[in-house]
C-alpha positions as CSV (number, residue, x, y, z in Angstrom):
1,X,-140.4,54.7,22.7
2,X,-138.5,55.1,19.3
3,X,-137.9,52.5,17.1
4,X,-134.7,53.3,15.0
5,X,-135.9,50.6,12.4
6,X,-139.0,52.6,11.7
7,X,-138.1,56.4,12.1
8,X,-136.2,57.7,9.4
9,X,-133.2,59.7,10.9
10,X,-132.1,63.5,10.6
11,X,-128.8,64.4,8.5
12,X,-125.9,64.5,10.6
13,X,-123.6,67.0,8.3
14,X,-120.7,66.6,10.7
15,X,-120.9,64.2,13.6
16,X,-119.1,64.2,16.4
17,X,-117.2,60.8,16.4
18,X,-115.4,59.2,19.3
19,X,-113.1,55.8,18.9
20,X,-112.3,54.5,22.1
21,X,-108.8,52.4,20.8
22,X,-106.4,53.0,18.0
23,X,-106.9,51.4,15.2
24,X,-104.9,51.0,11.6
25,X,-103.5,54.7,11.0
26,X,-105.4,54.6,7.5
27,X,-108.9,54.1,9.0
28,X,-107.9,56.8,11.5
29,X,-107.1,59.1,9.1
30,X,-110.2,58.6,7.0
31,X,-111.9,58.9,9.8
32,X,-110.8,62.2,11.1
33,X,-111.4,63.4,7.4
34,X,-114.6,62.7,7.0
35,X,-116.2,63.3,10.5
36,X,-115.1,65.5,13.8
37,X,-113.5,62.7,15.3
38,X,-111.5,62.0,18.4
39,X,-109.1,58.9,17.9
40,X,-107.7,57.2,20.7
41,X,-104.0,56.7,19.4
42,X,-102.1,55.9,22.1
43,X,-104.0,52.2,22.4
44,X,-104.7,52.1,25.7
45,X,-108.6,51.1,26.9
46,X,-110.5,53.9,27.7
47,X,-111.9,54.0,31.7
48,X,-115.6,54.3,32.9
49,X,-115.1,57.7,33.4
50,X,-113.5,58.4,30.2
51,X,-116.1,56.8,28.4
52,X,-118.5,58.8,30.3
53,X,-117.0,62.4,29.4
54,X,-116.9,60.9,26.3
55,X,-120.6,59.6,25.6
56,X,-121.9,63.1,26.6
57,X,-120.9,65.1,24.2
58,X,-120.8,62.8,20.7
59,X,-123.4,62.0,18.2
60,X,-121.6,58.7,17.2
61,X,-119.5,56.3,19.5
62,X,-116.9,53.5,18.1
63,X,-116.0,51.2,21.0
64,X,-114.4,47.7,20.6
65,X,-114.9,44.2,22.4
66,X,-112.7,45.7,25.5
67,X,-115.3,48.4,26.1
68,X,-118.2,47.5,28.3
69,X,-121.2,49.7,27.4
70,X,-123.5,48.7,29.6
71,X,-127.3,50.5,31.0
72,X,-125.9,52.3,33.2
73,X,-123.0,54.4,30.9
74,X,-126.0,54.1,28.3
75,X,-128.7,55.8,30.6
76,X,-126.1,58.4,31.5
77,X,-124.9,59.5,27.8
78,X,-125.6,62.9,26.7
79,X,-128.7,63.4,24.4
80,X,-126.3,64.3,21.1
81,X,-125.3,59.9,21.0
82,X,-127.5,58.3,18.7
83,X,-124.8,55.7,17.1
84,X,-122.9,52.9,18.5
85,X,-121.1,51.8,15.4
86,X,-119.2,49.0,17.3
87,X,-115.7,48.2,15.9
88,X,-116.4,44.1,15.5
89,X,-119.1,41.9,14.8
90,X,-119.5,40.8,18.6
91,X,-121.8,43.3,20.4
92,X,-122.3,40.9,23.7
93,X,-120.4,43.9,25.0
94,X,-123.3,46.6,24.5
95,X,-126.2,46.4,26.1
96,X,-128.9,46.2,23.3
97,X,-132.2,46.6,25.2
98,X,-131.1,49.7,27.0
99,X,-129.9,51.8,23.7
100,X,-132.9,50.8,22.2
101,X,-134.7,52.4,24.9
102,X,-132.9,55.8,24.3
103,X,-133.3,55.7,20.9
104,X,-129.3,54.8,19.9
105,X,-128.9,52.8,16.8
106,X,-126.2,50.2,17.3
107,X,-124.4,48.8,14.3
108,X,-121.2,45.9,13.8
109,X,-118.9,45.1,11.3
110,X,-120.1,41.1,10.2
111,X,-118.6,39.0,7.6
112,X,-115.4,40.7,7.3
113,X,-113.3,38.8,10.1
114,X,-114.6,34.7,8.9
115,X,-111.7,33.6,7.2
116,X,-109.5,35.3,9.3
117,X,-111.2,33.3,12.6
118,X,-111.5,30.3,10.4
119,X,-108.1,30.4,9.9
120,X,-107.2,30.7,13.3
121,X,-109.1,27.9,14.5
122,X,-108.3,25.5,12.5
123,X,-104.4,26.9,13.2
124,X,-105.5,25.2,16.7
125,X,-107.2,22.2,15.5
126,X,-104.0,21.5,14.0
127,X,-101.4,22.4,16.8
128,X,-103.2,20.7,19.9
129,X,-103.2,17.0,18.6
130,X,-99.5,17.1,17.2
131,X,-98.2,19.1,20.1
132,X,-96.8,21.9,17.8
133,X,-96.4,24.3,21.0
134,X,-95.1,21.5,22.9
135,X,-91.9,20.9,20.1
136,X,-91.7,24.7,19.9
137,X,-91.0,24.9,23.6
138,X,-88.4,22.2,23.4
139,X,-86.4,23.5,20.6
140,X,-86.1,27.0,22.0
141,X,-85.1,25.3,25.5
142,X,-82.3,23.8,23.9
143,X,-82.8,20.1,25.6
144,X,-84.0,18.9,21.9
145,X,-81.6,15.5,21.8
146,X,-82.6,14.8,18.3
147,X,-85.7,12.4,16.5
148,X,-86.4,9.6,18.2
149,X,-89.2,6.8,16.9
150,X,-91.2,7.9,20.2
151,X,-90.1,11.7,20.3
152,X,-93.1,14.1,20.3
153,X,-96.3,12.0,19.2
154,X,-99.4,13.3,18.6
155,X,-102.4,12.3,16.7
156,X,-103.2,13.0,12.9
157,X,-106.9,15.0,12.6
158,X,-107.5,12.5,9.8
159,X,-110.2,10.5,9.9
160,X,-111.3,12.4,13.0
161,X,-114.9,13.9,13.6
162,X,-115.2,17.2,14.3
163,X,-117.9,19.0,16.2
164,X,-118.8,22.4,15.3
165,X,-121.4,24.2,18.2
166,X,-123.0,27.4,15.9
167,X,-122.8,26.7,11.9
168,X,-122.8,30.3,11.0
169,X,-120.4,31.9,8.3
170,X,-117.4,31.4,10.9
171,X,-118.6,27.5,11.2
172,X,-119.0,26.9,7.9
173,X,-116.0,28.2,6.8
174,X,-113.9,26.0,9.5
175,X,-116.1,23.1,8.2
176,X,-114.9,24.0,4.3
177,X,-111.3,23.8,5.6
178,X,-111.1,20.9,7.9
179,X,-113.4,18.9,5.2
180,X,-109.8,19.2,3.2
181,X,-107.7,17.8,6.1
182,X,-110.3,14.2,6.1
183,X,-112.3,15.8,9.1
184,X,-115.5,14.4,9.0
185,X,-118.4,16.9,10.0
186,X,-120.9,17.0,12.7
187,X,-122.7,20.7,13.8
188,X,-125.2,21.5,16.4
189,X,-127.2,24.6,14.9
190,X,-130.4,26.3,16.5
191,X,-131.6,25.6,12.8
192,X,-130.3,23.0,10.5
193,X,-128.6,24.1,7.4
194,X,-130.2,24.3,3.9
195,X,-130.0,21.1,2.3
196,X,-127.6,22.3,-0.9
197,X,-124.8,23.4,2.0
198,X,-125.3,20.3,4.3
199,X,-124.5,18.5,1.6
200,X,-121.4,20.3,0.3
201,X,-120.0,20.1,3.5
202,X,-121.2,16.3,4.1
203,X,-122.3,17.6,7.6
204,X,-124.5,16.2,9.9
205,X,-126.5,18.1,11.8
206,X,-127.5,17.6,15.8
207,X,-130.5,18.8,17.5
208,X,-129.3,17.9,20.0
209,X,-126.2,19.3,21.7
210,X,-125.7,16.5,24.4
211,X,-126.5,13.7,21.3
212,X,-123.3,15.1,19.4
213,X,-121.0,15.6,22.1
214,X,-120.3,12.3,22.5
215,X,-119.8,11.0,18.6
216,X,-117.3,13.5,18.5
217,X,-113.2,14.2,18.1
218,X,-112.9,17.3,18.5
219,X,-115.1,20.1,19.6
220,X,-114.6,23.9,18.5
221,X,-116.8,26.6,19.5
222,X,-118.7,29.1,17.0
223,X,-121.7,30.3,18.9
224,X,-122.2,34.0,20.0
225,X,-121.6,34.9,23.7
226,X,-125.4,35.3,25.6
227,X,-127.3,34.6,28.2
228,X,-128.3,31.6,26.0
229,X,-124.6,30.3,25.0
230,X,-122.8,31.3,29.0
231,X,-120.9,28.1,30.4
232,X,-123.1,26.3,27.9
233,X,-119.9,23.9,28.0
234,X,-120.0,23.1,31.6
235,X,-118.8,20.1,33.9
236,X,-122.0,18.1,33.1
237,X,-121.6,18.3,28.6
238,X,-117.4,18.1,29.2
239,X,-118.5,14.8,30.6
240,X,-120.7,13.5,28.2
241,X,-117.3,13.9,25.6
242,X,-114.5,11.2,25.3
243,X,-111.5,11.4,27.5
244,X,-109.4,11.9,23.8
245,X,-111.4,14.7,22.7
246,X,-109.9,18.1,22.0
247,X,-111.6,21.8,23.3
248,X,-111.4,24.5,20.5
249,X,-112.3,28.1,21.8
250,X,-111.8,31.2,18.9
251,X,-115.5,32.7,20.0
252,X,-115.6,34.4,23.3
253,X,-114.7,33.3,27.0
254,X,-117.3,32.4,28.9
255,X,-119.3,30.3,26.8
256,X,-117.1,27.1,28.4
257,X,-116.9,27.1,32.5
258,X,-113.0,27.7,33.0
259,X,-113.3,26.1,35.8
260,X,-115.0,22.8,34.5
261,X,-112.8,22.7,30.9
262,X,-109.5,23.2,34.0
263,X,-110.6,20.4,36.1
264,X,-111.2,17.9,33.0
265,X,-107.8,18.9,31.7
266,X,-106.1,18.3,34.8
267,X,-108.1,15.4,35.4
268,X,-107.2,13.4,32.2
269,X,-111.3,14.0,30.6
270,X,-109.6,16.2,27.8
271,X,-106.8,15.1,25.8
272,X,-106.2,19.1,25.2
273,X,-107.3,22.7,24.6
274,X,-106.6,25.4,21.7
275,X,-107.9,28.9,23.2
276,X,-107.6,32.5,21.7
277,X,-110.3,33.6,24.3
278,X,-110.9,33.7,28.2
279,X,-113.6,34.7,29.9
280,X,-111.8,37.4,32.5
281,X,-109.4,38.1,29.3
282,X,-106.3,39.5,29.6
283,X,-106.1,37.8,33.0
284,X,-105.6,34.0,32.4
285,X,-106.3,31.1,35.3
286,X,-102.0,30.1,36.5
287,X,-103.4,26.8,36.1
288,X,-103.9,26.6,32.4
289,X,-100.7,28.4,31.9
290,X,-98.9,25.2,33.9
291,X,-100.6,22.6,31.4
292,X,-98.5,21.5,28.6
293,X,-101.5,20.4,26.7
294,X,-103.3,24.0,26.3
295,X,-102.1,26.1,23.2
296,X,-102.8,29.7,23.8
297,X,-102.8,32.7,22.0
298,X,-103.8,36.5,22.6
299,X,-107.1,36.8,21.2
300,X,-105.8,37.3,17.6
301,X,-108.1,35.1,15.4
302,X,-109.1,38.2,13.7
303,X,-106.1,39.5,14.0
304,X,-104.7,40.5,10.2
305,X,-104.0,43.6,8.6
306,X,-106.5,43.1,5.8
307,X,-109.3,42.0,8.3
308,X,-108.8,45.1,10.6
309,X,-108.4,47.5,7.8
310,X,-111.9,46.1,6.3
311,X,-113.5,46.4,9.7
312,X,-112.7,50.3,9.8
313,X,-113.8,50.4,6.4
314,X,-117.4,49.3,7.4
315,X,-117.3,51.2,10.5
316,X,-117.2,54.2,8.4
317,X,-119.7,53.1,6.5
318,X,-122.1,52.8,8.6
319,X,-121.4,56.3,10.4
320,X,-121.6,58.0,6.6
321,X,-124.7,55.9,5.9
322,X,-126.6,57.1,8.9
323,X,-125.1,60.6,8.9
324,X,-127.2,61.0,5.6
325,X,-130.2,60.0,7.5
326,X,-130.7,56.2,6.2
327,X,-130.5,53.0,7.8
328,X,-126.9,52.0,8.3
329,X,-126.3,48.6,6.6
330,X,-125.2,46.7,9.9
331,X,-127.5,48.1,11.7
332,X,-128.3,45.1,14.6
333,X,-131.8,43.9,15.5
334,X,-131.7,40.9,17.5
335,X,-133.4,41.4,20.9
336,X,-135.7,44.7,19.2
337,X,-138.8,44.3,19.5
C-alpha cells in the first residue's frame, strides 16, 4: 500500500485541476494560470455524478465542506487523482482511510480562518445573553414603543465562566478575546495546555468533560467533527449544565444532538443558543427557527474576504508544492498509519 509520507512524488508539469465551487475571482484566476484547471463559477454544489465525471479524469481535486467525498466516489476515481487539496481546514467531509489506500494525498488550508471563527463566536457569545436578535426583530417590526426600565433585558457576560470544549488555535483565540470582556476561562482539552499559555489565558483546564459542564456559564464548541466528537453534547451532558447556561456552536453540526439542545431549549434547561452550523445544513429543524432565544446565522464564521482569499492562496500552494514532487505543506496525517 503506498504511503504518501514516505514516497517522494513525480513532477506534475501541468495538472489537471478541478474546483468543485466558485471561489474569489482572484484565486480563480491564479488558478487557471498556473494549472489546467476547471473552476466551477456559477456556485452551485457539484452532484454525485458530477463529481464522479469529474474525479476520473484529474490529477488534483479542490472540493469544499459541501462536498462529500466519501469510499465509494474515492474507490471509483480515475487513476490520474492523486490530490485532494481540500478548500478548508475541516476535512470530516473526505474520507481519510480510503484515499490513503489509493495512494491520494489529502491536504487543508489550517490557521488561516482562526480569527475570523473567533470572531464570529464570540459575535454570538455576545448577542444571545443581551438578546441583540431579539431587539433587532422588534425595531424592524415597527412595535418598538420606546425604552422602558424592563424593555429588552439580558444578562452582561461579565463576570461569567466560559467553557471552551477543544483549546486549539480557534479556542484559544476565543479565550484571548472573551478574557477582555471579564470572562473567566475553563477548557476541556484531550491534552492540557502548556503551562506559559494556561497561564496567559488564566484558564483552567478539565479532564473531565462532565466535571466542567456544570461550573460553567456558557458553553461554546471548538472540537473537530468525528466519530469521537458526534452528539458528544447529548441529552445526558445538556443536563449536567445549569438551566441559565448558553449553547455556542461555530464548529460543525452534529457534534451537539439537535434534538436534545431543541428539547432543553423548549424545555427551559438552556437559557439560549448562538449557532452558525447544523448538522443536516442548509435544512434547519422549524422548531429552532420558532425560538426567540436561538441566534442564527448561515455558516459564515469564516466568512471574510481576507480569510477566503488566504484559503485559495494556500490551496494553491499546496497543488504547486506537490506538482514539483515534494510534500505539500498541509499535507493531513491524522488517522495514517
Amino acid at each position: 500500500m503506498p504511503d504518501p509520507r514516505r514516497t517522494a512524488n513525480p513532477t506534475v508539469p501541468n495538472p489537471v485541476v478541478v474546483v468543485t465551487r466558485e471561489l474569489a475571482d482572484p484565486i480563480m484566476d491564479r488558478m487557471e494560470a498556473l494549472f489546467a484547471t476547471t473552476n466551477n463559477r456559477g456556485d452551485v454544489a457539484m452532484t454525485r455524478d458530477q463529481l464522479t465525471a469529474a474525479m476520473q479524469d484529474c490529477d488534483v481535486l479542490v472540493p469544499t465542506v459541501t462536498d462529500d467525498i466519501d469510499a465509494a466516489l474515492i474507490a471509483s476515481a480515475g487513476p490520474r487523482l492523486k490530490l485532494i487539496a481540500n478548500y478548508g481546514a475541516g476535512v470530516n467531509h473526505i474520507d481519510l482511510k480510503a484515499a490513503r489506500a489509493r495512494g491520494i494525498i489529502v491536504t487543508n488550508t489550517p490557521g488561516v480562518l482562526t480569527e475570523d471563527t473567533a470572531d464570529m463566536t464570540m459575535a454570538l457569545i455576545l448577542s444571545v445573553p443581551r438578546r441583540l436578535a431579539e431587539g433587532e426583530k422588534l425595531v424592524r417590526s415597527g412595535q418598538w414603543s420606546g425604552w422602558s426600565p424592563g424593555g429588552m433585558l439580558g444578562h452582561r457576560i461579565g463576570g461569567k465562566a466560559l467553557g471552551i470544549v477543544g483549546m486549539g488555535r480557534i479556542g484559544q483565540a476565543v479565550a484571548l478575546r472573551a478574557r477582555a470582556f471579564g470572562l473567566s476561562i475553563h477548557y476541556h482539552n484531550r491534552h492540557r495546555l502548556p503551562a506559559v499559555p494556561e497561564a496567559q489565558l488564566a484558564a483552567t483546564w478539565h479532564a473531565d468533560l462532565d466535571s466542567m459542564l456544570g461550573a460553567i456559564d456558557i458553553l461554546t464548541i471548538h472540537t473537530p467533527r468525528n466519530a469521537d466528537s458526534e452528539n458528544m453534547i447529548d441529552a445526558r451532558r445538556i443536563g449536567l449544565m445549569r438551566p441559565h447556561v448558553y449553547l455556542i456552536n461555530a464548529a460543525r453540526g452534529g457534534i451537539v444532538d439537535e434534538d436534545a439542545m431543541i428539547d432543553a431549549l423548549e424545555g427551559g434547561c438552556l437559557a439560549g443558543a448562538g449557532l452558525d452550523v447544523w448538522k443536516h445544513e442548509p435544512t434547519i429543524d422549524p422548531r429552532l427557527l420558532a425560538l426567540p432565544n436561538v441566534v442564527m446565522t448561515p455558516h459564515m464564521g469564516s466568512a471574510t474576504v481576507e480569510g477566503r482569499m488566504a484559503t485559495g492562496e494556500k490551496v494553491i500552494a499546496n497543488i504547486r508544492m506537490w506538482a514539483d514532487g515534494h510534500r505539500p505543506p498541509d499535507q493531513v496525517l491524522d488517522g495514517w498509519a
